[in-house]
C-alpha positions as CSV (number, residue, x, y, z in Angstrom):
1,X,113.7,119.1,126.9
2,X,117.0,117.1,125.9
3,X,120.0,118.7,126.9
4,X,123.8,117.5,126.3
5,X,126.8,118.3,128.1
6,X,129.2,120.8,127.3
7,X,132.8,119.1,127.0
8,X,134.4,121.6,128.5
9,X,131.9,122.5,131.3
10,X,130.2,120.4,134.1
11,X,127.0,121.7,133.3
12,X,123.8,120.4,130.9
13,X,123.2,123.1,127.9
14,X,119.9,122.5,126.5
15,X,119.9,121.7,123.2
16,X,116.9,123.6,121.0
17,X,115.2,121.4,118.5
18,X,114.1,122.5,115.4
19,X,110.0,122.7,114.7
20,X,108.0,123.0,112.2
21,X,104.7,124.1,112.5
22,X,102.1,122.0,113.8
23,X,98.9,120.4,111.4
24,X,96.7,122.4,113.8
25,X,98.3,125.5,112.8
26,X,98.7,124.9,109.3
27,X,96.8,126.8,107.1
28,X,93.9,124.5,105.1
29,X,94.9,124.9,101.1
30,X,91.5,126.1,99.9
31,X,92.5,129.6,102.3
32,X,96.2,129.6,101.1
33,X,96.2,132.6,97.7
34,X,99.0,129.9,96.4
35,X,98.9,126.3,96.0
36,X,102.1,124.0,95.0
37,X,101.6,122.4,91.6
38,X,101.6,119.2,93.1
39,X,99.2,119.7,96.2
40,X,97.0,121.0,93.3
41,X,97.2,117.5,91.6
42,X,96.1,116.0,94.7
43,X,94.1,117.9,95.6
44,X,92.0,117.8,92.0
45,X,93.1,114.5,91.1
46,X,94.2,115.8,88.0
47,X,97.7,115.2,86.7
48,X,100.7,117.8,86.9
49,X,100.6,117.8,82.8
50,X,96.5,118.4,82.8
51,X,97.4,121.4,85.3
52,X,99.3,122.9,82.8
53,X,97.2,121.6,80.2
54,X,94.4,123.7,81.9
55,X,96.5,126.9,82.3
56,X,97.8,127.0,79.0
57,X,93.6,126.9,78.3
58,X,93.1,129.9,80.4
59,X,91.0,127.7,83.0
60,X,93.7,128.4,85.6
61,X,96.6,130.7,86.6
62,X,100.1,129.3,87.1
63,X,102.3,131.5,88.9
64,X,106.5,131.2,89.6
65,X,107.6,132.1,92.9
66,X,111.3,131.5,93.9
67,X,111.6,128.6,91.2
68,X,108.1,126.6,91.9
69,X,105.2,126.7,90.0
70,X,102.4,127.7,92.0
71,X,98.6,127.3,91.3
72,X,96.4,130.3,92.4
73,X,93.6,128.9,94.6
74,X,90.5,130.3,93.9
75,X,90.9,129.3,90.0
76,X,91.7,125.6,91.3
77,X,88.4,126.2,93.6
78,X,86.6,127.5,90.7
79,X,87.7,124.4,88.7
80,X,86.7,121.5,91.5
81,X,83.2,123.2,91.8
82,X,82.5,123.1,88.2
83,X,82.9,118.8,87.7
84,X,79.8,117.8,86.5
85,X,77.8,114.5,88.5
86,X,79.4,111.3,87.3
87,X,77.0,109.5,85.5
88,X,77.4,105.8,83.8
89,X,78.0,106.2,79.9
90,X,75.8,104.2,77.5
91,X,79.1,104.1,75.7
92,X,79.8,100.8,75.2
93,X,76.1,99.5,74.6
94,X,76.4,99.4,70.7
95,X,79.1,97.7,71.2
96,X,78.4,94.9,73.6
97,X,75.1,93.6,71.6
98,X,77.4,94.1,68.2
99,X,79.3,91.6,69.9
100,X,76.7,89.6,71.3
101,X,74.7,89.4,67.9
102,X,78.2,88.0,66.1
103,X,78.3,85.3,68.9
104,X,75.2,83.8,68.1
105,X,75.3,84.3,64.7
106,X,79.0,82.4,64.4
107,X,77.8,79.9,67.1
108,X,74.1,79.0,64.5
109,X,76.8,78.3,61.8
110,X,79.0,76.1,64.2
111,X,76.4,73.6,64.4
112,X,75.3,74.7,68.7
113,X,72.4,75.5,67.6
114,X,70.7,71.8,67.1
């Protein structure tokens, strides 16, 4: 424990340190009823304006408390549960051989093609 002296005594006073609770007796988010906006973001890794984005959707519930904007856990539960399997996209596939067929078709006409 530190202590300092009292200036006008002799004696040690111990001096009282302020704590704040301990990770072990923090509460895990998914149990807390209210999440802060930007734990959710973390949390989801979605972006603060995609929060609100969602809420102004009616996928979740934004609540004010004392000034912060607080995200009700069980709809930001609900929310991470219900991302689909990523999956690679045959997105770009038209593209790439659209590209690949005007290569070869400017590269004939260049003269590479002897």
């Amino acid at each position: 424990m530190l202590s300092t002296k009292d200036p006008r005594s002799s004696t040690a006073v111990p001096r009282t340190r302020k704590t704040s609770p301990s990770k072990k007796d923090e509460l895990p988010w998914s149990e807390r009823p209210l999440v802060p906006l930007q734990l959710a973001s973390q949390v989801s890794g979605i972006s603060s304006t995609s929060i609100y984005r969602m809420a102004s959707q009616g996928r979740l519930v934004l609540r004010r408390v004392a000034g912060r904007v607080l995200v009700e856990t069980p709809g930001l539960v609900k929310l991470i549960g219900s991302a689909e399997p990523w999956a690679p996209s045959d997105r770009g596939k038209a593209a790439r051989a659209k590209r690949s067929e005007l290569a070869r078709a400017s590269w004939r006409t260049s003269g590479g093609a002897a």
